[in-house]
C-alpha positions in Angstrom: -8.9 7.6 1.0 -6.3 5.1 0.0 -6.6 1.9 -0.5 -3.0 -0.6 -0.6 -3.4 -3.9 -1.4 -0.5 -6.4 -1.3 -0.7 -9.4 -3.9 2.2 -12.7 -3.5 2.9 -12.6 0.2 3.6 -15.5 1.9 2.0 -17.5 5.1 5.3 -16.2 6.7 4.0 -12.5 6.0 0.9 -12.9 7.6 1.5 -13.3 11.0 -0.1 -10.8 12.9 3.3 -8.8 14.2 4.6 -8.9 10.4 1.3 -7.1 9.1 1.4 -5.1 12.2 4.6 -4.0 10.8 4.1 -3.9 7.0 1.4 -1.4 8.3 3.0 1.0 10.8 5.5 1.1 7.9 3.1 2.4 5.4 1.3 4.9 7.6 4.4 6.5 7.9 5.2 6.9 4.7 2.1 8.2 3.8 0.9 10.5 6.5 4.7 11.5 6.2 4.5 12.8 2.7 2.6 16.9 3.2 1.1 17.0 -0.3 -1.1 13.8 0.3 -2.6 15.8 3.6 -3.4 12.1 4.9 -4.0 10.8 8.3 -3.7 7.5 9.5 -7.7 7.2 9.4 -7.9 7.6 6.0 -5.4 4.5 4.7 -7.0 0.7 4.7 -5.6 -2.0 3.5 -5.8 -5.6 1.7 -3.6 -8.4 2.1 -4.8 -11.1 -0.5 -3.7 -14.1 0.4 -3.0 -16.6 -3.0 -2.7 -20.2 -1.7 -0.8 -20.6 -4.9 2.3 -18.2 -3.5 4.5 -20.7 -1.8 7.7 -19.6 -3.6 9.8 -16.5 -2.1 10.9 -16.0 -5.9 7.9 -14.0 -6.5 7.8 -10.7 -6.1 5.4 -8.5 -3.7 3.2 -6.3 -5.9 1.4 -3.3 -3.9 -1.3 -1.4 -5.4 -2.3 1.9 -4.0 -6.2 2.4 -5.3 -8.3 5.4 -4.8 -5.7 8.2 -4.2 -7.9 10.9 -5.1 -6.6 12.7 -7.7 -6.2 16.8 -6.1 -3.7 19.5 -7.9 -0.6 18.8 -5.0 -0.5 15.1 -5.6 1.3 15.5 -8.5 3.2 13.1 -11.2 6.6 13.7 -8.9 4.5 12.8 -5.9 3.1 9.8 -6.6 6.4 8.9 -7.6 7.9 9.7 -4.7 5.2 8.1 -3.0 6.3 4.5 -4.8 9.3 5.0 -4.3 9.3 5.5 -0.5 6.7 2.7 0.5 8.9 0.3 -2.1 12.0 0.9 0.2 9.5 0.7 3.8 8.6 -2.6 2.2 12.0 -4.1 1.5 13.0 -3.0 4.8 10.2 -4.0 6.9 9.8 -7.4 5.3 13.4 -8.0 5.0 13.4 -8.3 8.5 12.0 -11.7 8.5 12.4 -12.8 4.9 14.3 -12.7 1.3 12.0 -11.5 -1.5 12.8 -11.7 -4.9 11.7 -8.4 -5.6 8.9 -5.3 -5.0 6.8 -3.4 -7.4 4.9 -0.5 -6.1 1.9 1.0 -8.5 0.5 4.5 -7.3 -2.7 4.9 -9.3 -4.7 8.2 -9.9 -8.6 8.1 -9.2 -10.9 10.9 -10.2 -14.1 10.5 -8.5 -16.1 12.8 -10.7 -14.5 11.0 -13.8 -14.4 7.3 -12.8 -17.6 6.8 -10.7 -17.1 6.7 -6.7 -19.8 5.6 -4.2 -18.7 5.2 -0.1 -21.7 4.7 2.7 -20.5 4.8 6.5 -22.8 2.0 8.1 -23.4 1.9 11.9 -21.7 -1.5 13.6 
């Protein structure tokens, strides 16, 4: 399951209809792209929040973590992946703001080489 977490927005970007959007954007992208074999289930999300970030000259870094690493999610796909939630991004946040810029990291995660432990608890 991936995780994306979003590092340098702004108190602007918080409000609940822009992550609202920032996520509907990303869910499509990703349940959009057939060789992840994702649903909309399976994607969480972070949005750290830096009381330090006041400028807009920063830009938005997104991390995708624990893509598991399977035979179709190739080199090309995970750069396609970057790619396609870098534009989302710029367009869904654009909306509402200027950003200085977006970088987009799709990391590989092997749970039987890197160590992976997940627990459903009851609410």
């Amino acid at each position: 399951m991936p995780h994306i977490v979003f590092y340098n927005l702004i108190d602007l970007d918080f409000e609940k209809k822009n992550i609202d959007s920032i996520e509907k954007a990303i869910i499509g992208v990703v349940t959009g792209m057939k060789e992840l074999d994702l649903t909309q289930e399976d994607i969480s999300f972070s949005f750290l929040v830096d009381p330090t970030i006041v400028s807009r000259k920063i830009p938005i870094i997104v991390i995708v973590e624990l893509l598991f690493e399977k035979k179709e999610r190739t080199f090309e796909v995970r750069e396609r992946l970057a790619n396609e939630l870098g534009q989302a991004i710029k367009l869904t946040i654009s909306g509402w703001r200027y950003m200085a810029g977006i970088e987009v990291a799709v990391k590989r995660f092997d749970p039987k080489k890197d160590g992976f432990y997940s627990i459903q608890c009851a609410a």
